[in-house]
N, C-alpha and C positions, 0 to 999 in steps of 0.2 A: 417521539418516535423518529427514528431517520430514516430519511426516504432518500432513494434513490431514483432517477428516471434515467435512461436509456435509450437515445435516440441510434436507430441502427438500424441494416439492409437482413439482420439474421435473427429480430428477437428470440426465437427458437432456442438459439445459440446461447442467449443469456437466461432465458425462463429455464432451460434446462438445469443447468449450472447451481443457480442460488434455488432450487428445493433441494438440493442436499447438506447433507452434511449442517456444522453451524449456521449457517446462513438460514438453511431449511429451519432450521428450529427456534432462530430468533423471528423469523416470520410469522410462524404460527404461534410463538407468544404475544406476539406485537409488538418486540420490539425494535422491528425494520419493517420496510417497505420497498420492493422493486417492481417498477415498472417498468418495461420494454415499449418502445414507440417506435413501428416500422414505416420508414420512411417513404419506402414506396406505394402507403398505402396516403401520400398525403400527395401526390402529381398527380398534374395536370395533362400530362402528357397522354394522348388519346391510344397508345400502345403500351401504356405504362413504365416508362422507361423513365428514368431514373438520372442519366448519365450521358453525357455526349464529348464531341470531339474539342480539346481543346482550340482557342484560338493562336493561331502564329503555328500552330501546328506541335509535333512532339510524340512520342510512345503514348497510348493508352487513352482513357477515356477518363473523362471530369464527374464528381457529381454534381448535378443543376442547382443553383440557389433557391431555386420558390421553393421544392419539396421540402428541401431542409427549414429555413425560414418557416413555411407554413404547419410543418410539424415541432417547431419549437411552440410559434404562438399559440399552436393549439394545447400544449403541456403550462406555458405560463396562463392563458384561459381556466384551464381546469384547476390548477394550484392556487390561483389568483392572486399571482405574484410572480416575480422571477425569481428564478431560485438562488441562493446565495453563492452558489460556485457555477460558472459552467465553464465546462472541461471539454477541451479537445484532445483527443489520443493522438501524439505528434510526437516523432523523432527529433524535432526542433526545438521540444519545449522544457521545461525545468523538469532537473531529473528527480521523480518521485522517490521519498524516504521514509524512513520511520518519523522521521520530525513533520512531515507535509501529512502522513497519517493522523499522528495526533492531532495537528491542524486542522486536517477536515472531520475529522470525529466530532469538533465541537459545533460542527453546523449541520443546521437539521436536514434542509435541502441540495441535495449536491445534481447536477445533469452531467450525462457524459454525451459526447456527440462523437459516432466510431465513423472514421472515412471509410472508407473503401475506392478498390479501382488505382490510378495513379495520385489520386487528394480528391481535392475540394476547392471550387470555384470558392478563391479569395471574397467575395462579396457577402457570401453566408458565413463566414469567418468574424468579418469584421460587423453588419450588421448584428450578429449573436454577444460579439464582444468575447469571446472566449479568451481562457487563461490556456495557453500550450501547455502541456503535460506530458514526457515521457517515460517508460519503465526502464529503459538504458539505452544503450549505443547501437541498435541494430533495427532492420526493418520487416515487420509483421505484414501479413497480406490485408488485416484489417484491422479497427481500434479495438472488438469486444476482447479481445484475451487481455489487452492491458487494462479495459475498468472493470474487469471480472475480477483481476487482480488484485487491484487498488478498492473495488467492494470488499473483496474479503481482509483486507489488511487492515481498513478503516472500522470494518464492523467489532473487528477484537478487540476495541478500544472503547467500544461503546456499552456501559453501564449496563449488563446483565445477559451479554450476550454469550460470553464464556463464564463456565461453573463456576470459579472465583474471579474476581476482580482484579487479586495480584496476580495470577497466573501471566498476565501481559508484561508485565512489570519485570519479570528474569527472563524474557527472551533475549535472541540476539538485537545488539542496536540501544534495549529502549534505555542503557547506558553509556551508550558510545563503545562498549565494549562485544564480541560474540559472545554465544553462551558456553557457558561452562558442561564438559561432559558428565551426561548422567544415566545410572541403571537401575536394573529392576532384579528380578527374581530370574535365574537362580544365583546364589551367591558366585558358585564358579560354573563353567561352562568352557569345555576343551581346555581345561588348565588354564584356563583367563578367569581371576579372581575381581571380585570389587573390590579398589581403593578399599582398606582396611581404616582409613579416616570416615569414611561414610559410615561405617557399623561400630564407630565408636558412642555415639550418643553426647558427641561432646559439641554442640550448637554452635558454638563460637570457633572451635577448630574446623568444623564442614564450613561455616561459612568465608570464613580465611582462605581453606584450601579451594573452594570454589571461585573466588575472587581472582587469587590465582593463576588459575587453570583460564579460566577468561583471560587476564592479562598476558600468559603466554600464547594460546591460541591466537588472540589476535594479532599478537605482536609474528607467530611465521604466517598465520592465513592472509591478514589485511594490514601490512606495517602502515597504512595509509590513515585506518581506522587510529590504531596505535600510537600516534605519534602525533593523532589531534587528544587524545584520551591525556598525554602525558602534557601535552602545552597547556589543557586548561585544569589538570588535578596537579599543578607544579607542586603543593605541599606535599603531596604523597609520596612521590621519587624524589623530595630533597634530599639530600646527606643529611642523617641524624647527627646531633650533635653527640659527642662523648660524654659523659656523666662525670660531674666533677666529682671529685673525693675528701670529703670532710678531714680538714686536716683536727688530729686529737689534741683535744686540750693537754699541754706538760703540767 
């Protein structure tokens, strides 16, 4: 099973989220597990407060080390063990991919730990030992949107949680390539017909022309995607050689 834990100031935030949808229904097969751990439910502080003023002074408000700290030991207590990833939700930290997905898919235990406010007192950082983790280049009010994220991306990956198994397999990414455009019923619609190779029935030309449609997509969407696809499939874009021609026996 993979489990997730959840240390954060809005479990609400996250329990809400994963009952739906796949997430909801890998759960109730068993085969995920999310827990949420509200941090403020682990201080000491005789107001309940959570946060205070940084030192040296600055904009906004810290969160305190013990709560954090103490609401981790109380998740490595109850697991009995630490868990094999713990993740902190950072603008600072290596930027999450489809390759870091499949990475974490193969471990059973993953912890996210979501700041809030202006960060997080360094001390509960480095005693946690956390790996930084970001979802791109900009900054969120707190960390649950980006491990709600990274749960459901990592979940797709995991052994029977989507109806088929290939189904992750022709997304965007999990070739280095976008996905190839696809439709449904009806055949036309406001004079926009389906690709007439799609309704030919010929497996090997769909799958060509899909390949493709992928290789140009990403080459205008992501030239960046594009041009790592082409440096490591260099046999694909070589120049083909000409075909020599059998000179006839006189």
């Amino acid at each position: 099973m993979k489990n997730y834990y959840v240390m954060t100031l809005f479990p609400e935030m996250i329990e809400n989220v994963v009952r739906e949808s796949i997430s909801g229904r890998a759960i109730k097969a068993g085969l995920m597990n999310v827990e949420a751990f509200n941090i403020r439910d682990y201080t000491k502080d005789a107001h309940n407060h959570v946060d205070d003023y940084p030192y040296g002074g600055g904009a906004g408000m810290l969160m305190q080390v013990q709560p954090i700290v103490d609401c981790y030991q109380h998740i490595v207590d109850q697991i009995g063990h630490r868990p094999a990833r713990v993740l902190f939700m950072s603008p600072q930290g290596r930027t999450f991919d489809q390759r870091m997905a499949e990475e974490l898919a193969a471990e059973e235990d993953i912890l996210f730990l979501c700041g809030h406010y202006e960060g997080i007192d360094e001390r509960a950082l480095e005693i946690l030992d956390v790996e930084h983790v970001s979802i791109g280049d900009y900054i969120l009010t707190g960390g649950e949107l980006p491990a709600l994220s990274m749960i459901d991306s990592i979940s797709r990956l995991v052994h029977g949680v989507l109806n088929k198994d290939a189904s992750h397999e022709i997304e965007s990414f999990s070739d280095g390539l976008l996905e190839y455009p696809q439709y449904t019923r009806p055949e036309v619609y406001e004079d926009r017909r389906v690709p007439a190779i799609l309704l030919s029935g010929d497996h090997k030309k769909v799958d060509e022309w899909r390949h493709q449609m992928s290789l140009d997509r990403t080459k205008e969407r992501r030239p960046d995607l594009y041009e790592a696809y082409v440096a490591s499939h260099a046999k694909e874009f070589a120049p083909k050689k000409p075909k020599r021609r059998r000179k006839r026996a006189e």
